[in-house]
Structures are given as C-alpha cells and as structure tokens.
Backbone bond lengths (Angstrom), bond angles and torsions (degrees), N, CA, C in turn:
res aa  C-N    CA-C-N  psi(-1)  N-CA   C-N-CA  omega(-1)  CA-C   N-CA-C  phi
1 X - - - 1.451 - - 1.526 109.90 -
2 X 1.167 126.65 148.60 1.587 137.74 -141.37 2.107 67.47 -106.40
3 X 1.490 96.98 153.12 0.999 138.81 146.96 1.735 136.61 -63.78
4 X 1.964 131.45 95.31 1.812 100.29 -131.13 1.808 52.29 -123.34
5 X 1.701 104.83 141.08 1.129 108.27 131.42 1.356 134.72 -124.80
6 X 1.623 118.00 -140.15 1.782 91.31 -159.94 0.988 100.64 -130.20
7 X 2.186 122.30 16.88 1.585 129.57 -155.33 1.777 104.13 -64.41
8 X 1.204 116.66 -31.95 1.301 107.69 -160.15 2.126 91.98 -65.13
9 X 1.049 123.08 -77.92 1.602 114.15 -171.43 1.605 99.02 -57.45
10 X 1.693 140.08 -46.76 1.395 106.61 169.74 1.487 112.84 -30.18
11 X 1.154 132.33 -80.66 1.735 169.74 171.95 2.052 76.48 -0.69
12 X 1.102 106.27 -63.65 1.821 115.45 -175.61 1.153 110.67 -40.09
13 X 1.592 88.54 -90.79 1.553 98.50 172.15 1.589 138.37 -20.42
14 X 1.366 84.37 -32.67 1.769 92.87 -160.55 1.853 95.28 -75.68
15 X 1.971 97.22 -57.91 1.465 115.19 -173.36 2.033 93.34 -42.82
16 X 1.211 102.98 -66.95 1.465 109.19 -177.64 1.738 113.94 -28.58
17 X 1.330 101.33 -58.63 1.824 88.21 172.13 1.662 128.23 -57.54
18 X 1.725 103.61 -58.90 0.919 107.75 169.02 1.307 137.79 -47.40
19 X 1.793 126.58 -22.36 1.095 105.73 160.75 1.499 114.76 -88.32
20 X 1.323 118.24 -7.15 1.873 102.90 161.39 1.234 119.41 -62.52
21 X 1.348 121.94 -13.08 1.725 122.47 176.68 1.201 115.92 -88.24
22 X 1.687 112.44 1.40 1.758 105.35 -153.02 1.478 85.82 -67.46
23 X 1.696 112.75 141.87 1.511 106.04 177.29 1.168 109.89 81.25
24 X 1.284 112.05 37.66 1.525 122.31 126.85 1.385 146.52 -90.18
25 X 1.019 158.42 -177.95 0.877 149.94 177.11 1.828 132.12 -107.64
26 X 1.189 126.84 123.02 1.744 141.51 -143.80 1.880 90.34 32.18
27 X 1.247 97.51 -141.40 2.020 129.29 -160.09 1.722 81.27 -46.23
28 X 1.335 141.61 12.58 1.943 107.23 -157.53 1.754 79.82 -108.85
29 X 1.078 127.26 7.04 1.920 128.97 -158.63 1.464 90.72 -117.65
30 X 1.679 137.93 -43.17 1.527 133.18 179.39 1.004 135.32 -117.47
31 X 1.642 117.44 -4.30 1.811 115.54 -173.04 1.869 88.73 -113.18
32 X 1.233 113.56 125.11 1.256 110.71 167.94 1.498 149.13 -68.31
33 X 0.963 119.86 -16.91 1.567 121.16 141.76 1.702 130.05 -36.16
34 X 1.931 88.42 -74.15 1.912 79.31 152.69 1.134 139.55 -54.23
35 X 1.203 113.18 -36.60 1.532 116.51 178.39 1.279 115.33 -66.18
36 X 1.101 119.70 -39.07 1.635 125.23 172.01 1.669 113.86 -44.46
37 X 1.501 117.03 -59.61 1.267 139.95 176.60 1.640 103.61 -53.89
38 X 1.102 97.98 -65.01 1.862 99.89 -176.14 1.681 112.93 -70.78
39 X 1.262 125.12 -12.25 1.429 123.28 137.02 1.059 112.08 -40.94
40 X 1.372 127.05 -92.62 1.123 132.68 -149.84 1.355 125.96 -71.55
41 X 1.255 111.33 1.58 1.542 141.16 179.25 1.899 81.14 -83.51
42 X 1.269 104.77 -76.03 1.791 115.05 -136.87 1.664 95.00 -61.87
43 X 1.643 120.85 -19.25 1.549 133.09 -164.24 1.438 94.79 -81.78
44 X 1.886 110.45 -53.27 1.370 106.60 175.31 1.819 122.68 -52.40
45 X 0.854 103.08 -57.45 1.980 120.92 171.68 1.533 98.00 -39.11
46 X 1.489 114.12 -62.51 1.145 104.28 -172.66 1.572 131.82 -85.92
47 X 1.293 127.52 20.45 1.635 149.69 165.95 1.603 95.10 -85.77
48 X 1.614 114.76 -70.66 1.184 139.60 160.15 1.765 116.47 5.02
49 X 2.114 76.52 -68.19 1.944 84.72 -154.17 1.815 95.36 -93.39
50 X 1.436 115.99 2.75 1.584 117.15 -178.09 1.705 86.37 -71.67
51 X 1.196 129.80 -50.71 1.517 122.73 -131.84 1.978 86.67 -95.21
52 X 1.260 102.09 -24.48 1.523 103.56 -177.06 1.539 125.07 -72.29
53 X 1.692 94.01 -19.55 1.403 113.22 -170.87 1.947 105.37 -74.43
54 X 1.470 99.39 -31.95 1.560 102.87 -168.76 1.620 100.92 -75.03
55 X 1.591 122.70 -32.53 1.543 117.45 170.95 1.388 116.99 -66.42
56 X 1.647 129.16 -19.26 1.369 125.31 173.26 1.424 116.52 -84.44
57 X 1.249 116.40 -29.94 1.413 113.26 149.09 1.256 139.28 -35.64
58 X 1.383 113.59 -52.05 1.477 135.89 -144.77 1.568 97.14 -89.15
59 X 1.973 105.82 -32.41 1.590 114.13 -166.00 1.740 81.38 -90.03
60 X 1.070 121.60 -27.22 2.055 109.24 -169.37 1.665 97.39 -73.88
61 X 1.012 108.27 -58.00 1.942 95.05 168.53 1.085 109.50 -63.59
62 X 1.129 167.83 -131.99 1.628 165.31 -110.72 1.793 100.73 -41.72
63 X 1.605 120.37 -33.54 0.861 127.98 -179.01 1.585 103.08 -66.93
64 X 1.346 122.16 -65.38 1.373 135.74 177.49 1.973 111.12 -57.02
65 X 1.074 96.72 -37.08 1.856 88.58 178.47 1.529 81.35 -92.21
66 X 1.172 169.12 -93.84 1.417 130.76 -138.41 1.733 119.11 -67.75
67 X 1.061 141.67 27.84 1.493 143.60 146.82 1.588 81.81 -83.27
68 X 1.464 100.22 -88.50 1.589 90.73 -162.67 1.111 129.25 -4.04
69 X 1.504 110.63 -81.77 1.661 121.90 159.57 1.272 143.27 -2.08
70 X 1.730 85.22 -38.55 1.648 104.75 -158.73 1.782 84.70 -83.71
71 X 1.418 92.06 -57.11 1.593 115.83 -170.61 1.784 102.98 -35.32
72 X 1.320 111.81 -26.44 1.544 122.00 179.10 1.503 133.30 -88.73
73 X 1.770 82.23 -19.60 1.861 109.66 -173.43 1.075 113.76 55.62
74 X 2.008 92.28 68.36 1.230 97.79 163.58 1.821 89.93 -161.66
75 X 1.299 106.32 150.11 1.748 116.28 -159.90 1.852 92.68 -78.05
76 X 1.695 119.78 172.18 1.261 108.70 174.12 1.384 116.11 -83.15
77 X 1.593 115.34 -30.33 1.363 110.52 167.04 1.458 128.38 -67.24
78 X 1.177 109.35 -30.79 1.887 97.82 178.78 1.939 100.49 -81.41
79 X 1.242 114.42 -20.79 1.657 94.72 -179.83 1.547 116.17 -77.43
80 X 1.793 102.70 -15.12 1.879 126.95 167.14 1.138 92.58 -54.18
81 X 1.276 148.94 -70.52 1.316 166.26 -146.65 1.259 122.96 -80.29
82 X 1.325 111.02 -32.08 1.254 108.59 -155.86 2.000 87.02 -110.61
83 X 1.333 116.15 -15.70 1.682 137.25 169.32 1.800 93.10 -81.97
84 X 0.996 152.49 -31.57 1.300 146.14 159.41 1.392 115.19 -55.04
85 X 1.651 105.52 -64.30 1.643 105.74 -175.90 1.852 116.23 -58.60
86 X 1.133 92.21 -24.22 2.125 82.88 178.58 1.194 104.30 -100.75
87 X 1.303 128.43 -16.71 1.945 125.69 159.93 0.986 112.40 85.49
88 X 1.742 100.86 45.61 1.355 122.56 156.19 1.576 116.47 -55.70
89 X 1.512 117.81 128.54 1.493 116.80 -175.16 1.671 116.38 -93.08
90 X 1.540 94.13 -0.11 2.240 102.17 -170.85 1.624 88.35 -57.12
91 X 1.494 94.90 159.64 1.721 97.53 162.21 1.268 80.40 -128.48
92 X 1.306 102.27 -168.26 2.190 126.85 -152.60 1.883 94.03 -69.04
93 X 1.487 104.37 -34.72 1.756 92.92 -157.41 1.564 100.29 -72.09
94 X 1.898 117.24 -41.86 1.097 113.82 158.07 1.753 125.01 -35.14
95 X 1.606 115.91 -56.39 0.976 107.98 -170.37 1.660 128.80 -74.57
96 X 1.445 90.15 -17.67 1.775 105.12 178.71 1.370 104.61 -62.23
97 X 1.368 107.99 -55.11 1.634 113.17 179.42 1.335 117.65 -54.93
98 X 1.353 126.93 -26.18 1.760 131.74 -165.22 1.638 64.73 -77.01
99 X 1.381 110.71 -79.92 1.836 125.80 -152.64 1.688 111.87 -13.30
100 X 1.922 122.19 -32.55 0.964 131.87 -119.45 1.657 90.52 -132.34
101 X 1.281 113.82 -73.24 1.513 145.09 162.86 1.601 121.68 -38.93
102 X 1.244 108.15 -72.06 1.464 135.03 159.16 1.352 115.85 -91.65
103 X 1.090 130.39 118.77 1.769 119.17 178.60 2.006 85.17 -117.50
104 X 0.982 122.96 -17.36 1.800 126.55 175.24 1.534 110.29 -70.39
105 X 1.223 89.59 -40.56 1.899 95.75 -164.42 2.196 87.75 -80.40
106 X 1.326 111.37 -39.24 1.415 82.74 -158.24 1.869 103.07 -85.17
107 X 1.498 112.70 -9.81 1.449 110.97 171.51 1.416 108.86 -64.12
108 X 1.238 113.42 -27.98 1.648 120.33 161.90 1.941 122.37 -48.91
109 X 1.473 85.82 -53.19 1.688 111.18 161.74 1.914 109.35 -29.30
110 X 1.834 80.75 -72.69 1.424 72.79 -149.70 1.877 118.18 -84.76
111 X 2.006 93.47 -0.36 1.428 84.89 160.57 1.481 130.91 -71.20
112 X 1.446 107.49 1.98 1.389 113.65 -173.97 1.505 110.02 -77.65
113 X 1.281 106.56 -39.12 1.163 130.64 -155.78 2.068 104.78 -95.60
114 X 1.094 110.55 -32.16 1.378 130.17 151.33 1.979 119.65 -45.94
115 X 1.568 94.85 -53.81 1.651 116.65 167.88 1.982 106.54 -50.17
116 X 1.446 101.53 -59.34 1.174 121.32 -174.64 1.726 112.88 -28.30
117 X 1.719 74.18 -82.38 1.889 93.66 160.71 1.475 131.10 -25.29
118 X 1.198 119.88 -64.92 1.246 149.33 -153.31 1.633 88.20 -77.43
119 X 1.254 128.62 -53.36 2.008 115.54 173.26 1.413 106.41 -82.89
C-alpha cells in the first residue's frame, strides 16, 4: 500500500498564512509557528481597533462642534438640545464638518437652535 500524504493542502495552508504575514516584522513574516501566533494577535487588534476607531471619531466631533459652539456662545449640550427640540436630523459628523467647512452655515445652525431654547 502506497504511502498518502497531505503536503499538497499542508503546502496551502502554510503559503496561505504566510502571505497574510507578509509584513511582519523579523521570524513573525517566515517561520510558521510565529506567524501563526502573530496572526492571530494582529486579527484580534484589528476587530478590536475597527470598533474603537468609530468611538474616536464620535469624541473628535463632539469635541469639534463644542469649540464651535463655544465660538458662537453657546455650550455643546444646550445647542444638543436645543438641535433635538426643532428636529434637527444632522448628527455630529455632519455637524463637525459644517463646524469646520462652513463656520456661516453652522452659526446659522446654532441660531436655530438658540431660537429653540429661548420658547
């Protein structure tokens, strides 16, 4: 009986990891053990840093529409508030960008939202 082994899909597998590592750094890019490990490291980090990336966003606009705000004399929560009560539909990335882009159009913004307040 012939001798069956399994090199041709090992042979895959292996090529298959290794080029997800190409661009690693020393032994973690060609000896497979490391590479295995530092996969599954760089896959974890990177699930990780996708979902982390949308909270650094979210704090860089709120950060950027309250200067604005201020810049208008008006706090970020009461122009939040006062953009709720007239049922304004912008969210922050919209408004960061007016804040940034347009600084006319969003002083427009927040007199609306100033109006709001004020009844």
């Amino acid at each position: 009986m012939t001798r069956v082994t399994n090199s041709v899909a090992a042979r895959k597998r292996t090529k298959k990891l290794l080029k997800r590592c190409k661009g690693f750094y020393g032994d973690r890019k060609n000896h497979l053990k490391l590479s295995k490990d530092a996969l599954m490291s760089a896959l974890a980090f990177n699930y990780k840093h996708r979902k982390l990336r949308k909270r650094d966003f979210r704090s860089l606009w709120v950060t950027r529409i309250g200067v604005a705000a201020k810049i208008n004399g008006l706090s970020y929560s009461k122009l939040i508030n006062g953009l709720k009560k007239v049922g304004c539909a912008m969210n922050r990335k919209v408004l960061a960008e007016l804040a940034i882009r347009d600084p006319g159009a969003f002083s427009a913004v927040v007199g609306t939202a100033k109006q709001a307040l004020a009844t």
